[in-house]
Every structure is written in structure tokens, then in C-alpha cells.
KOLPADO-760745 format. One record per residue: z, y, x of N, C-alpha, C in turn; residue in one letter. Coordinates in steps of 0.1 Angstrom, whole numbers, m for minus. Layout:
N
n_pz; n_py; n_px; ca_pz; ca_py; ca_px; c_pz; c_py; c_px; code
Z; Y; X; Z; Y; X; Z; Y; X; A $
...
***
This chain:
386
n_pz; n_py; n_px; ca_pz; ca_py; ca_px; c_pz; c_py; c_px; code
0; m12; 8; 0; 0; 0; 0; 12; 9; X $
6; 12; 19; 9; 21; 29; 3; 18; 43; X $
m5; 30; 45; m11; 30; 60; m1; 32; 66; X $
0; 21; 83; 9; 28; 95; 9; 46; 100; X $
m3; 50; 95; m4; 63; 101; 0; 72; 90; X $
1; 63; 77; 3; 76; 63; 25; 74; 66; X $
26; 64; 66; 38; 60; 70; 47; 69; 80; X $
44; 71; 94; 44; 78; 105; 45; 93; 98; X $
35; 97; 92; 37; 108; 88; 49; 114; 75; X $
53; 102; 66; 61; 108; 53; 72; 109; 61; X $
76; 95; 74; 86; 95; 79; 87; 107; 87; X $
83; 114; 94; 81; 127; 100; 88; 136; 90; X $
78; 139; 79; 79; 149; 71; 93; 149; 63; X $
101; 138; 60; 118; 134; 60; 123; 134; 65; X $
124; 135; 81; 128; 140; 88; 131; 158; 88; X $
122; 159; 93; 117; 177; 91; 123; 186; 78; X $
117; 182; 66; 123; 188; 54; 133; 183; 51; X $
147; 194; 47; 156; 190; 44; 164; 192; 30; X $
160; 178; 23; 160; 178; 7; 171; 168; 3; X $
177; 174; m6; 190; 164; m16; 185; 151; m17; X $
193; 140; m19; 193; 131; m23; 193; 127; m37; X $
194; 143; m46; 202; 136; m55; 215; 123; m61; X $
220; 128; m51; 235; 119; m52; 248; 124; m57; X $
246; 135; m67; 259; 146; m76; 262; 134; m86; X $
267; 138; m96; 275; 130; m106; 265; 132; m113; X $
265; 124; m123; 254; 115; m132; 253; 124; m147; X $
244; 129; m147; 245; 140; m164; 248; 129; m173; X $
257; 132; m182; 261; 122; m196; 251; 115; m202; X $
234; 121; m201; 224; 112; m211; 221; 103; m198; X $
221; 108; m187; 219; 91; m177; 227; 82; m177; X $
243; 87; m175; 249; 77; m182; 251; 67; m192; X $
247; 72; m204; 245; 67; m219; 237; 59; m216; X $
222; 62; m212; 211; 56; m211; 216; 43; m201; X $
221; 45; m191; 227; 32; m181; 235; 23; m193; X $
240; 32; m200; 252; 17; m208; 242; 12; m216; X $
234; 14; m225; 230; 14; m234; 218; 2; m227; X $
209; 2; m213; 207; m6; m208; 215; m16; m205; X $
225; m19; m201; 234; m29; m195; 236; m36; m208; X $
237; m28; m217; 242; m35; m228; 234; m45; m241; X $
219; m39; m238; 209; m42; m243; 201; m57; m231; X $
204; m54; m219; 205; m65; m213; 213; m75; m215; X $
224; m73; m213; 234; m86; m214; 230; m97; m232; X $
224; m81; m241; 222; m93; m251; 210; m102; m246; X $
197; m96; m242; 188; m101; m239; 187; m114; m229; X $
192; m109; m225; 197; m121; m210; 194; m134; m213; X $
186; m145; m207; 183; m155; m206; 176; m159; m221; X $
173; m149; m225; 162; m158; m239; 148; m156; m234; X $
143; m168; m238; 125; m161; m234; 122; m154; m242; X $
112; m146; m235; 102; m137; m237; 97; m139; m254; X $
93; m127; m257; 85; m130; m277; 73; m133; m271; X $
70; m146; m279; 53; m152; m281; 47; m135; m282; X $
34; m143; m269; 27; m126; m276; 19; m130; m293; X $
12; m116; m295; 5; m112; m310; m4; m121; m306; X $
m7; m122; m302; m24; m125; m301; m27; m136; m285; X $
m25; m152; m287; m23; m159; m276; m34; m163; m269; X $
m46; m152; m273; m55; m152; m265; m58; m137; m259; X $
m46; m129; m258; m45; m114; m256; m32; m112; m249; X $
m28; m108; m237; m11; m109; m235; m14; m94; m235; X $
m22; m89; m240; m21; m74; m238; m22; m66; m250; X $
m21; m74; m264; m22; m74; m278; m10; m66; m281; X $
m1; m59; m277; 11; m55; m281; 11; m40; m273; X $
2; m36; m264; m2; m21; m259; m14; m19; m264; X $
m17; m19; m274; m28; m11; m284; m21; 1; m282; X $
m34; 12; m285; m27; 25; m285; m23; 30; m297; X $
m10; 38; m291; m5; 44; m303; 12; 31; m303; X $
13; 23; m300; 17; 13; m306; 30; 12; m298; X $
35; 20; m303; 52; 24; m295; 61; 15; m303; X $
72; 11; m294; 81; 5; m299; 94; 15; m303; X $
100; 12; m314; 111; 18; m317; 118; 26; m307; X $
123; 21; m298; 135; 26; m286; 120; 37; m284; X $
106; 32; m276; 100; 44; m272; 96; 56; m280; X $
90; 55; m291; 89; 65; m299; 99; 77; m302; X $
113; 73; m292; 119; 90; m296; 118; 96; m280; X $
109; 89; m275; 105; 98; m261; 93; 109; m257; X $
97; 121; m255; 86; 129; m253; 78; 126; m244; X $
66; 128; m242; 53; 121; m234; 55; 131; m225; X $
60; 121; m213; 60; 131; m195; 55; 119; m186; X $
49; 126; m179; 41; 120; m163; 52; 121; m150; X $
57; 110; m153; 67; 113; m138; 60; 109; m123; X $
60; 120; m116; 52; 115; m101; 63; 117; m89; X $
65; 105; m80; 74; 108; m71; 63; 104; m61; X $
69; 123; m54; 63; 128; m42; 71; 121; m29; X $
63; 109; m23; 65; 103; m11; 72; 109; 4; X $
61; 121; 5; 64; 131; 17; 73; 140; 16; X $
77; 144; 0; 86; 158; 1; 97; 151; m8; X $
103; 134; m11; 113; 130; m17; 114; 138; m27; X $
109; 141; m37; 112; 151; m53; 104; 143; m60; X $
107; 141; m75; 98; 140; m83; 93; 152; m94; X $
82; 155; m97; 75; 166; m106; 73; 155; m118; X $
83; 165; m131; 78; 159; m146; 66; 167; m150; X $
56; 160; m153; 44; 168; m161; 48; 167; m176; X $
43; 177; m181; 40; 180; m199; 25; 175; m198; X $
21; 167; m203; 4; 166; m207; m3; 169; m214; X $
4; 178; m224; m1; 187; m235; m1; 200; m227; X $
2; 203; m219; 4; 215; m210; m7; 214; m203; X $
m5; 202; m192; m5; 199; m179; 3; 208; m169; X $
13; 211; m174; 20; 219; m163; 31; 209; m161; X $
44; 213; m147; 49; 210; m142; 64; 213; m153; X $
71; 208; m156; 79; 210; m166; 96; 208; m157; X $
95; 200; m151; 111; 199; m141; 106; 194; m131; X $
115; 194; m119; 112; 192; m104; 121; 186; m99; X $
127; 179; m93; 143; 174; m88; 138; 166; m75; X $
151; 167; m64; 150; 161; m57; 160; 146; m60; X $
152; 133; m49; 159; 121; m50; 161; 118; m37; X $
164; 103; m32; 166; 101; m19; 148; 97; m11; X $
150; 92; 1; 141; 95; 7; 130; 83; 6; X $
114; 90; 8; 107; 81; 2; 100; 76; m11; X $
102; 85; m20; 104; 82; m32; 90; 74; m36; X $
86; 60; m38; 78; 55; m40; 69; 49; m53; X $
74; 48; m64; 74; 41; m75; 83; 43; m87; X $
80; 51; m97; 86; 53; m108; 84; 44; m121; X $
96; 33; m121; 92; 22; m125; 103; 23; m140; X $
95; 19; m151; 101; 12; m165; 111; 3; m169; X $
122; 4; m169; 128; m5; m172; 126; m14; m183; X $
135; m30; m182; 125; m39; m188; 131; m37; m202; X $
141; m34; m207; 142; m29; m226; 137; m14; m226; X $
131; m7; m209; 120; 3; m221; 129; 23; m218; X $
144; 18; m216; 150; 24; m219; 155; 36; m207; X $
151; 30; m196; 157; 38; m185; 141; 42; m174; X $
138; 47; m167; 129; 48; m156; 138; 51; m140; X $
134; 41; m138; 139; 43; m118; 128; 45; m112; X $
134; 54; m102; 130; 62; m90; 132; 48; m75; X $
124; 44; m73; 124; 36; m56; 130; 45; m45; X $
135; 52; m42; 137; 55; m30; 137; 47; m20; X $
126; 42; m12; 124; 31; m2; 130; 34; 8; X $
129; 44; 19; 142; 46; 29; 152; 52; 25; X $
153; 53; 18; 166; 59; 9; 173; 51; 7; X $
170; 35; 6; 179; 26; 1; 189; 28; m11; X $
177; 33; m21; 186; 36; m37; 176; 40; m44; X $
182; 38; m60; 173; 37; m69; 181; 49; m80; X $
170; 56; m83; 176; 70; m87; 175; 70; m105; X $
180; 66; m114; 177; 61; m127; 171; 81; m136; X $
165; 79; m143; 163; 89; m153; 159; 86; m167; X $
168; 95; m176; 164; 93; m187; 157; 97; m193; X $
146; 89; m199; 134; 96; m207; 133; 102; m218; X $
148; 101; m222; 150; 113; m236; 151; 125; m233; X $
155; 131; m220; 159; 141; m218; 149; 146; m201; X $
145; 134; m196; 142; 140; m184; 150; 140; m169; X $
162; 142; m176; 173; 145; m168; 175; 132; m157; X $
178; 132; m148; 179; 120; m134; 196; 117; m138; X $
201; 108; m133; 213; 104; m128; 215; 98; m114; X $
230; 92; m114; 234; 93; m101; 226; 76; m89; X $
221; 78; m81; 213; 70; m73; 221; 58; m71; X $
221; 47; m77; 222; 31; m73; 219; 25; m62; X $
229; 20; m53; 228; 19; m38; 218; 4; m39; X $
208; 5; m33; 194; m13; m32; 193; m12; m20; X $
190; m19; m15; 184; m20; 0; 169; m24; 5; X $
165; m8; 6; 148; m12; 6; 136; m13; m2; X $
139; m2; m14; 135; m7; m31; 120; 1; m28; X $
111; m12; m27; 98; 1; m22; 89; m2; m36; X $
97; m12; m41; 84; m15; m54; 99; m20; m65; X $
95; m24; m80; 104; m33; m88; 97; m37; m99; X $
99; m54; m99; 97; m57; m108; 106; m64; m120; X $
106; m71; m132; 117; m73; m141; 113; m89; m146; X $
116; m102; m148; 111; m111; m151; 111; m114; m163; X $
97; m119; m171; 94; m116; m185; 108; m118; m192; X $
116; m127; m188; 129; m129; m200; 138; m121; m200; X $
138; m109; m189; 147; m97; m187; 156; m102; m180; X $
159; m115; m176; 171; m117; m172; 173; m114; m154; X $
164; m111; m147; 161; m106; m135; 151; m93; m134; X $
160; m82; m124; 153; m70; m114; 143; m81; m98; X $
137; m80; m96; 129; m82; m87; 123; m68; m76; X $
135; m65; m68; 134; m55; m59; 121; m59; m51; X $
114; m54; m46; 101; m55; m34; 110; m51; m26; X $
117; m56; m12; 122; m48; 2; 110; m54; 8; X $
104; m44; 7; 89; m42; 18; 95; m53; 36; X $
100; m37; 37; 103; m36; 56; 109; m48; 59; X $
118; m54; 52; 127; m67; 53; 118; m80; 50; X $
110; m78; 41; 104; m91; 36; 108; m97; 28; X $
115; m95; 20; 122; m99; 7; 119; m97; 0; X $
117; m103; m15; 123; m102; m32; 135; m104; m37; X $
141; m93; m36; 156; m98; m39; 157; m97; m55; X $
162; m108; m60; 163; m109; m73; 179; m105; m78; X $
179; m92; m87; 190; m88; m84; 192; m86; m105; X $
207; m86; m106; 208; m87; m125; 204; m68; m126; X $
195; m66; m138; 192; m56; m140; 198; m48; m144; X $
209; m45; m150; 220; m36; m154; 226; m31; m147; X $
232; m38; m135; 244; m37; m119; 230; m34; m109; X $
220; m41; m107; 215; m44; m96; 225; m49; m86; X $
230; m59; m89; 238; m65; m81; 233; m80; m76; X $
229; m81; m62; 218; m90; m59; 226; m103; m62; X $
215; m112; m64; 221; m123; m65; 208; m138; m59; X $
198; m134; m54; 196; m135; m46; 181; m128; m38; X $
186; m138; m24; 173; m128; m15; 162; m138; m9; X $
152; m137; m16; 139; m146; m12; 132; m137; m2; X $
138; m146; 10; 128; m144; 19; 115; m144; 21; X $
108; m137; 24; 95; m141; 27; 85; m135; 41; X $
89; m145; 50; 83; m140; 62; 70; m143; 63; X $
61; m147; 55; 47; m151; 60; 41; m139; 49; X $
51; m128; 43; 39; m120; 35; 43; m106; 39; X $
37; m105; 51; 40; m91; 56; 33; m80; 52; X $
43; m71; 47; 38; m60; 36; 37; m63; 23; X $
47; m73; 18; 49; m77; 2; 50; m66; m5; X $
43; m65; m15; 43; m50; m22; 41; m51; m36; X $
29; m55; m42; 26; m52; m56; 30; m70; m62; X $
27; m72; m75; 22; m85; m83; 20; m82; m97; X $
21; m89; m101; 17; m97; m115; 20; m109; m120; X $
29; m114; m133; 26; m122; m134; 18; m134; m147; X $
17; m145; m143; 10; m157; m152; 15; m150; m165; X $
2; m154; m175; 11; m153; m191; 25; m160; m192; X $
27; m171; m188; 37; m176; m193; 49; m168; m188; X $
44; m163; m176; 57; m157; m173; 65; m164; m160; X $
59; m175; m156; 68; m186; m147; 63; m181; m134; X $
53; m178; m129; 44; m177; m117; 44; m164; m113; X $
46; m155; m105; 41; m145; m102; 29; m145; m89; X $
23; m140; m88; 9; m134; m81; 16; m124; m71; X $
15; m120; m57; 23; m113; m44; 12; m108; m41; X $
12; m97; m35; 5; m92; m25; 9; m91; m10; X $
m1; m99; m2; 9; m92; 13; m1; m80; 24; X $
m2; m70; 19; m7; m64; 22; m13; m63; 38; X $
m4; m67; 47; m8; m62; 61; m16; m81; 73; X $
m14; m89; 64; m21; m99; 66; m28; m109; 56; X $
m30; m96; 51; m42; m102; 42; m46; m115; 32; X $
m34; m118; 26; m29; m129; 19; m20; m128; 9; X $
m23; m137; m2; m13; m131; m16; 0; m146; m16; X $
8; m147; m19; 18; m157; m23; 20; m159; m36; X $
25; m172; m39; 25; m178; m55; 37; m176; m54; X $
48; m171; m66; 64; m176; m65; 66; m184; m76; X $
75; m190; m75; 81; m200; m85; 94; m190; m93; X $
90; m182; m101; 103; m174; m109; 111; m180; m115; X $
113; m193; m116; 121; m204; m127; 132; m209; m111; X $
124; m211; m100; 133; m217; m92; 136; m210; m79; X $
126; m194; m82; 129; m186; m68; 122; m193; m54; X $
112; m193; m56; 110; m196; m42; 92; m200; m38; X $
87; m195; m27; 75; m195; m26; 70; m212; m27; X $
54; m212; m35; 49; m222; m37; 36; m225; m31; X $
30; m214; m27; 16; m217; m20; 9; m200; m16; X $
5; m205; m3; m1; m193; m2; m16; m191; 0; X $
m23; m178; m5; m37; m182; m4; m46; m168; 3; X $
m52; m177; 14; m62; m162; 26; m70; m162; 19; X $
m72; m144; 16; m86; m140; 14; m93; m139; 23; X $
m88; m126; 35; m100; m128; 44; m93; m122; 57; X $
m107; m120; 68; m98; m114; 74; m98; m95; 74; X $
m88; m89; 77; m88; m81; 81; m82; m73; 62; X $
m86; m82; 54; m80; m78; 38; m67; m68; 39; X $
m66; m60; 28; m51; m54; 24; m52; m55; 12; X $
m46; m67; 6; m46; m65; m8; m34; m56; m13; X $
m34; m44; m24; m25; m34; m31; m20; m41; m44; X $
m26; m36; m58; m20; m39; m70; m26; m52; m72; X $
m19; m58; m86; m25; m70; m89; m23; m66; m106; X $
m34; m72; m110; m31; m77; m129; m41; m89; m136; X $
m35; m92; m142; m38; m102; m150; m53; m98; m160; X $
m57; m108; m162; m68; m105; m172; m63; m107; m187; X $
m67; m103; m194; m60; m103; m211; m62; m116; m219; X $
m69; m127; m211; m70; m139; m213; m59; m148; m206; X $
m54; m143; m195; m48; m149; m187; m51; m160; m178; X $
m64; m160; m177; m68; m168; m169; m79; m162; m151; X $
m76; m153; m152; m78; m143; m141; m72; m137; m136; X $
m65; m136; m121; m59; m120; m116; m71; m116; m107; X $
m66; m100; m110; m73; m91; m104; m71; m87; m91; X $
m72; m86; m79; m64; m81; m65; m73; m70; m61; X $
m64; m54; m60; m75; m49; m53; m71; m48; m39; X $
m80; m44; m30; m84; m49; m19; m88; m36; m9; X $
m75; m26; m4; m77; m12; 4; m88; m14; 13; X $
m91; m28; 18; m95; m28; 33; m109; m29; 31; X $
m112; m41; 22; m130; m48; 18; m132; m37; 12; X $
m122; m29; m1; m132; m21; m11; m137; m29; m23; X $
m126; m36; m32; m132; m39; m43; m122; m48; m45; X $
m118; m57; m51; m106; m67; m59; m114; m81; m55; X $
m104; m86; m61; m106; m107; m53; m101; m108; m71; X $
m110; m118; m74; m107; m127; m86; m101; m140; m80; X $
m89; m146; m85; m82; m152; m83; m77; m160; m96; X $
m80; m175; m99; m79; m181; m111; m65; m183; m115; X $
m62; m179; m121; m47; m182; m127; m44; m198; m128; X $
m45; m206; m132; m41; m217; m132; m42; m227; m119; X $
m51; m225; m112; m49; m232; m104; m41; m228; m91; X $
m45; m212; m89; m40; m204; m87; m46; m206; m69; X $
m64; m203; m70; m75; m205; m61; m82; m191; m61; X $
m83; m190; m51; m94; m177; m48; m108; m180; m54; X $
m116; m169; m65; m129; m176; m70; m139; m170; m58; X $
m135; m154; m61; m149; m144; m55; m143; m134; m53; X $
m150; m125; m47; m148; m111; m40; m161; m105; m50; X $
m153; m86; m54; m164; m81; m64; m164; m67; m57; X $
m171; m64; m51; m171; m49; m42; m169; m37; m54; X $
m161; m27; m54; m160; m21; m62; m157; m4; m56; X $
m156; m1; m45; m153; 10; m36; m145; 12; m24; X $
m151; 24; m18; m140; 22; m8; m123; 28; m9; X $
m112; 19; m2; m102; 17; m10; m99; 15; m19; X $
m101; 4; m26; m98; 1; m40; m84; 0; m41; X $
m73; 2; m51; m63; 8; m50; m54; 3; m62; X $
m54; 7; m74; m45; 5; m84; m51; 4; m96; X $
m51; m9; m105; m56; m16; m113; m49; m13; m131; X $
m61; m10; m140; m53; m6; m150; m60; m9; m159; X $
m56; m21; m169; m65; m24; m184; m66; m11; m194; X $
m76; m13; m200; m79; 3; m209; m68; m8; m226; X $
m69; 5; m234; m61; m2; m244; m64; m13; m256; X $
m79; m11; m252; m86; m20; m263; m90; m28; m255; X $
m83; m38; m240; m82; m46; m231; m93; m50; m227; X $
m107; m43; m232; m117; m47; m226; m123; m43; m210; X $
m115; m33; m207; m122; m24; m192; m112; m26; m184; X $
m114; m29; m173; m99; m26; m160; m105; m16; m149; X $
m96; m6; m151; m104; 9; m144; m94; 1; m129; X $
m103; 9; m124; m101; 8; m102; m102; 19; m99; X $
m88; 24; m90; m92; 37; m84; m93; 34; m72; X $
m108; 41; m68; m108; 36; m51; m104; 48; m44; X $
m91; 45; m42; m90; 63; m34; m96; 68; m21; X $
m102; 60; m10; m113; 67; 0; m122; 71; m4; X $
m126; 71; m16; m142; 76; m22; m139; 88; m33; X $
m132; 88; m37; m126; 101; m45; m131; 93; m61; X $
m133; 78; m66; m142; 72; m76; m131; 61; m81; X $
m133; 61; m94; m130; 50; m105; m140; 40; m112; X $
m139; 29; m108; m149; 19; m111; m143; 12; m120; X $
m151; 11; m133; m150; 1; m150; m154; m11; m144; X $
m145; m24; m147; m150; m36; m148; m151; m39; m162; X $
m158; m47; m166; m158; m52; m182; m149; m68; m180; X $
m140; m67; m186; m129; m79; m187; m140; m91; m190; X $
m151; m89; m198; m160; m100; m204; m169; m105; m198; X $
m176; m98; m184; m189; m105; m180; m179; m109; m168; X $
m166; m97; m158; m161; m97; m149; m168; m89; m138; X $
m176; m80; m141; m181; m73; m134; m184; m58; m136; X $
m185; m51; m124; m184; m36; m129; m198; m31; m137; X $
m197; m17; m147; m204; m13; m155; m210; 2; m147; X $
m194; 7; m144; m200; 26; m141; m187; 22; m136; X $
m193; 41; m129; m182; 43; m116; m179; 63; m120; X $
m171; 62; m123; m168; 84; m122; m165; 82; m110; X $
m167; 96; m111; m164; 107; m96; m155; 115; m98; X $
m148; 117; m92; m139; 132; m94; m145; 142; m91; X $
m153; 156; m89; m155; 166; m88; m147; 174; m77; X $
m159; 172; m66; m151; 181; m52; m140; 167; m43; X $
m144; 159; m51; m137; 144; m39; m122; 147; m48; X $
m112; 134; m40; m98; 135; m43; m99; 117; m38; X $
m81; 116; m41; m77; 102; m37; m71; 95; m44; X $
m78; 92; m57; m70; 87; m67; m66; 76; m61; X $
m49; 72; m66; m41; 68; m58; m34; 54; m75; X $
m23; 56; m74; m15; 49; m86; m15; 59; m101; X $
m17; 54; m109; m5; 61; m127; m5; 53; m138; X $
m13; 52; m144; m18; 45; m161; m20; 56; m167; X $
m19; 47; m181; m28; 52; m195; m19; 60; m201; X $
m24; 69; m210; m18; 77; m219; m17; 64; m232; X $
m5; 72; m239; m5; 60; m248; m15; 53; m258; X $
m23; 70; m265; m36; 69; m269; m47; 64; m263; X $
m42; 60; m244; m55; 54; m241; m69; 62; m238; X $
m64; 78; m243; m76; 87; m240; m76; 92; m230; X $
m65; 90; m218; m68; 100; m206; m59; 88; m197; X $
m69; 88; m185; m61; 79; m177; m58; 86; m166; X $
m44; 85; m160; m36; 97; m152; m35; 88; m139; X $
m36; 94; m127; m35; 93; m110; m32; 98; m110; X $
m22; 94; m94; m19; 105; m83; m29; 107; m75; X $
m27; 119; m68; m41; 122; m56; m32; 124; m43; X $
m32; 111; m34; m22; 105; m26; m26; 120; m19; X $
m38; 120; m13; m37; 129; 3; m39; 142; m4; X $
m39; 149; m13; m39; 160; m16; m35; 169; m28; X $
m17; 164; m28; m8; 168; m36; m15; 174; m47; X $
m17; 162; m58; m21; 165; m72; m24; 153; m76; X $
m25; 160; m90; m25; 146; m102; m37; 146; m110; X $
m43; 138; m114; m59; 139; m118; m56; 132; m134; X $
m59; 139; m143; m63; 137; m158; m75; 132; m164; X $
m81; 121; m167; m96; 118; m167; m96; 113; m181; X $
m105; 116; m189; m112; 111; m202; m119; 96; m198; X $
m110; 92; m204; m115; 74; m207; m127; 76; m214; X $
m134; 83; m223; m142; 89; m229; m153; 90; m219; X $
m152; 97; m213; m161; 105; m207; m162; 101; m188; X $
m152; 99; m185; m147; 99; m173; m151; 113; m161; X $
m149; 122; m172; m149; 135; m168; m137; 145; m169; X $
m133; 149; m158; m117; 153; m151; m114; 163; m160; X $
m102; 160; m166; m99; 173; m176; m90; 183; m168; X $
m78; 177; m155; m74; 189; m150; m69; 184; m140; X $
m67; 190; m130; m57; 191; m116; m44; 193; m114; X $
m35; 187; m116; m23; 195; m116; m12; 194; m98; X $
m10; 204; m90; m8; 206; m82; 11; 205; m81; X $
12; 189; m75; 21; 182; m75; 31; 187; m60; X $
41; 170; m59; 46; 179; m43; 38; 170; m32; X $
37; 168; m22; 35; 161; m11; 35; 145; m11; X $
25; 139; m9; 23; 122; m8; 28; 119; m21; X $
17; 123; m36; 23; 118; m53; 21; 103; m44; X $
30; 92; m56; 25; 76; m48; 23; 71; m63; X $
33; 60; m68; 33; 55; m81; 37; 58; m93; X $
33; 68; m96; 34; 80; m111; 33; 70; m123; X $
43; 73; m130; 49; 69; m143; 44; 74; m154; X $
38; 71; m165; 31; 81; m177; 37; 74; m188; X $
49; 81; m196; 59; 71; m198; 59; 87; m215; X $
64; 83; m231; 60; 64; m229; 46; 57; m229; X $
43; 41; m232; 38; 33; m235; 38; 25; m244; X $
28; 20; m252; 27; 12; m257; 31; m2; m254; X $
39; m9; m262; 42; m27; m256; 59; m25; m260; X $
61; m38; m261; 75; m46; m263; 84; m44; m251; X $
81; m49; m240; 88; m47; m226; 83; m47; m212; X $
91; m45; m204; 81; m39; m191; 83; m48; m183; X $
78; m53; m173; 82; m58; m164; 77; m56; m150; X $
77; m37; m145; 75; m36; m138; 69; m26; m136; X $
67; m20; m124; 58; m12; m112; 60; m2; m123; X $
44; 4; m122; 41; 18; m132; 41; 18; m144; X $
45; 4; m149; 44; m1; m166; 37; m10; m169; X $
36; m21; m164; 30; m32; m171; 38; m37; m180; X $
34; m34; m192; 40; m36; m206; 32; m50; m210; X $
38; m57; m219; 36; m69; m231; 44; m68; m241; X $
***
């Protein structure tokens, strides 16, 4: 996900600027929102997952529009945490203006959904903490001590956090309420573990290991790696997602420029589909038929059709950019990036794929949140909802 030399640099630039952690006492709605998770967890805990709507769709339950209760009393903000300058910028999207600004700890990587929906965390990756905010109000709370939180995921039954510690090599599977680990899956053969996805059922997840060019199978029922599979050489595979059939993942691919189809069940590499250079972060449209690619070294977003498996069209941004990580609006009518190398956020018509605005963010935007979403529950990264 991260270049050695973009790395070198945020680390520099946290050094140099000297910005809060956000580590004050916790405003009363982060609080509330913390119990109200914990508590909504502990009921959830250990039941499976709801059959999806539609068991030939796991993506049948993020139609747009199609908020769940708890989300529907959330005002629609774009949270982007700025990498290089540790702050996150809330956008208004009806504005597109900058609406709050706050600083977190350092690194700030991934503004991730909690799995009842109800909380959003901040990754602070060298920061070693996770900075919770509430989406009723915007307002941040007090930073939860993780070690190494550069990504998180939630496992379909809710009953496990799935920390990414990048630098360590670990998935620490930790209870979602406390983040209190309980355990630490090693993983030394996946250097630069970072994004996944997982199987419909829920049992398998899909790894990326970015810096040797290889993804890992996990066993989520028993914790522990099951098989590993080379793409190629010299590969960086970034995000991963499933196909709405479930019999596909998608892997894009910084290094080749385009995503790896990889069969879900067998869980075999099929083909390589060139799609740009840097291909980057992977996002089904709402009527599950398109999976938009932002290749951020080309300043372009490439449509695959979920149906043939191959790309259709490609937008451009106007005047270049680096579309980076975000998702969908809930309506599904504007799909939102960050623009890694040039502090800003890009607004694009699913329609049209023509740029409705620029909004001038802080320094290194990374995994921007467009919260709410449509879907039952999250399990993960920038909102992969079911």
C-alpha cells in the first residue's frame, strides 16, 4: 500500500510537524457511542452472520439508499485521514467543504467502520492507537492503545477485530469492544500484509502481501494461515474484493497495473487483467454490476463489468491526480478518493465519470471513509458492507 520512499517521507514529515495526538478526555457522544458498541457487540458475539437477501448477491443489502436503522440517523461526511500531517478533514458533500479538522496520533492510515455500523476508527499506524469517532456528531474520542493498527478488519460474525500490524507481520485478532488481543497470527511469509476480503461464507479471508508479491488464505474459524499463492514477480498486490457472485476475488496490483482474478473456491490464481498504471483500491458500484479501479499513477479509473470480467471505460481526472482509496456515496452517484500525492479529494459522477470537485484536504489523504453506507454490517477497511 505504501511506497519505501512515500513512507520515508510521512515519517520525516511526523517528525518535523508537531501535531496532537488527540489523546484529551473523550467528548460524552464518543463515549456513549463506545458503550453502545460494546454492548451491541457482546449481544452479537458469536452468532453467524444474516443469510444474505439475495444468495446469489453478497452485495444485495448495499443497494443504494438502503440504510440501516442505526445508519440512517447519520449525517453524510467523508472522513479523510491525512497520512503526512496525522489530522483527519470531515467533508460535508453537499457543500464539499471542509466542515471539522482534528488532529490524531501518528500516521493516520484508514478510517474504518465499525462492525454494528456504530463507531468509525482512525488507524493511527505509528501511533500505535486507534482514535474512535462518532458519526452522530463527528466529534473524535479518546485513542485506544493497538500496536501497529495500519489496516482493520471485523469477522462476518462480529465476534473478532482483525488488526493488520503491517511492520510486525501480524493479524492480531483482537475482541471488538476492548480491542483486547487475544490472539497474534503471525505471518512471516507475507511481507507487507495489508488489505483482504473475505469468501461469502465468511470462513476464508483473501491477504495481500504487498512487498513480495503474494496473497495468503487464512482459516478465520481456526486462525491460521492455509495456503499461499505467487502472482508474479516483482507484484504489489493493494486492496482486494469479492465478486457479488462470490466466486471471484479481485486483487489490484500497484506494481503490473491492473488486478489478478483469483477463484474463490479453490482459492487459485486464474488471470492477470491490465487495467492502469498503479491500480489501487477496488470498489463495486451499487447496482453490483461495475467494480471501479483507481489507478493512482495515471491520474484514471477503470470500469470492469462484474459480467464479462473485463474492463469497459476508463475516466480521467482533469489536469492528472492520484486517485488513491474512499467508496461510494450511498446513492451510489458520486464515487469519492483521496488524491494521495496531492492533498485532495476527488468527487466523480458514476454517471458521467466526470469530476464534480476538488476539495483541498491535509497532507498524504490515505483510506477515506464516506460514511454512512448502505448494508447490515461492516467488516472492514473503508466499508465493506453486507
Amino acid at each position: 500500500m505504501r511506497a519505501a520512499a512515500a513512507v520515508a517521507l510521512w515519517v520525516l514529515g511526523a517528525l518535523i510537524v508537531l501535531v496532537g495526538c488527540g489523546g484529551g478526555s473523550a467528548p460524552k457522544p464518543a463515549r456513549a457511542a463506545a458503550a453502545r458498541s460494546s454492548a451491541s457487540r457482546r449481544r452479537a458475539g458469536g452468532r453467524p452472520p444474516a443469510p444474505f437477501i439475495d444468495p446469489h448477491n453478497i452485495y444485495a443489502a448495499d443497494r443504494a439508499g438502503d440504510l440501516s436503522p442505526v445508519a440512517r440517523r447519520f449525517p453524510e461526511r467523508v472522513y479523510v485521514p491525512n497520512s503526512a500531517s496525522n489530522t483527519v478533514d470531515e467533508i460535508d458533500p453537499r457543500t464539499y467543504r471542509v466542515v471539522r479538522h482534528f488532529a490524531v496520533g501518528t500516521l493516520p492510515q484508514h478510517v474504518v467502520p465499525s462492525y454494528d455500523l456504530r463507531t468509525l476508527w482512525v488507524t493511527n499506524d505509528l501511533g500505535n492507537s486507534l482514535t474512535p469517532i462518532d458519526p452522530r456528531t463527528g466529534r473524535h474520542g479518546r485513542p485506544v492503545p493497538v500496536l501497529d493498527p495500519y489496516n482493520m478488519y471485523f469477522t462476518a460474525d462480529g465476534r473478532h477485530a482483525i488488526v493488520v500490524a503491517e511492520a510486525h507481520r501480524e493479524l492480531d485478532f483482537r475482541t471488538p469492544h476492548t480491542m483486547r488481543l487475544t490472539k497474534a497470527l503471525h505471518v512471516p511469509g507475507c511481507h507487507g500484509v495489508d488489505h483482504m476480503d473475505f469468501t461469502a461464507s465468511g470462513t476464508r479471508a483473501l491477504v495481500s502481501c504487498e512487498f513480495n508479491g503474494r496473497m495468503i488464505v487464512v482459516d478465520l474459524r481456526r486462525e491460521r494461515v492455509v495456503k499461499t499463492i505467487v502472482l508474479s514477480a516483482g507484484a504489489m498486490p493493494q486492496d482486494v474484493k469479492l465478486s457479488p457472485d462470490g466466486r471471484t476475488f479481485y486483487v489490484a496490483d500497484m506494481a503490473t497495473g491492473g488486478v489478478w482474478l483469483i477463484g474463490a473456491h479453490r482459492m487459485t490464481k486464474e488471470r492477470f487483467q491490465p487495467t492502469g498504471r498503479g491500480a489501487h483500491g477496488l470498489y463495486p458500484s451499487r447496482d453490483s454490476r461495475v467494480l471501479y479501479v483507481s489507478n493512482r499513477n495515471e491520474g484514471t479509473i477503470t470500469l470492469i463489468s462484474f459480467r464479462t470480467r473485463r474492463p469497459f471505460r476508463k475516466w480521467r481526472i482533469p489536469g492528472g491526480g492520484s486517485p488513491d482509496m474512499g467508496g461510494l456515496s450511498a446513492s451510489g452517484r458520486v464515487l469519492w478518493l483521496s488524491g494521495r500525492f496531492n492533498a485532495e479529494v476527488y468527487a466523480i459522477s458514476t454517471r458521467t465519470g466526470r469530476l464534480l470537485h476538488r476539495i483541498p484536504v491535509g497532507s498524504g489523504p490515505h483510506g477515506m471513509c464516506v460514511w454512512p453506507q448502505p448494508g447490515r454490517y461492516s467488516i472492514g477497511h473503508t466499508g465493506i458492507l453486507r
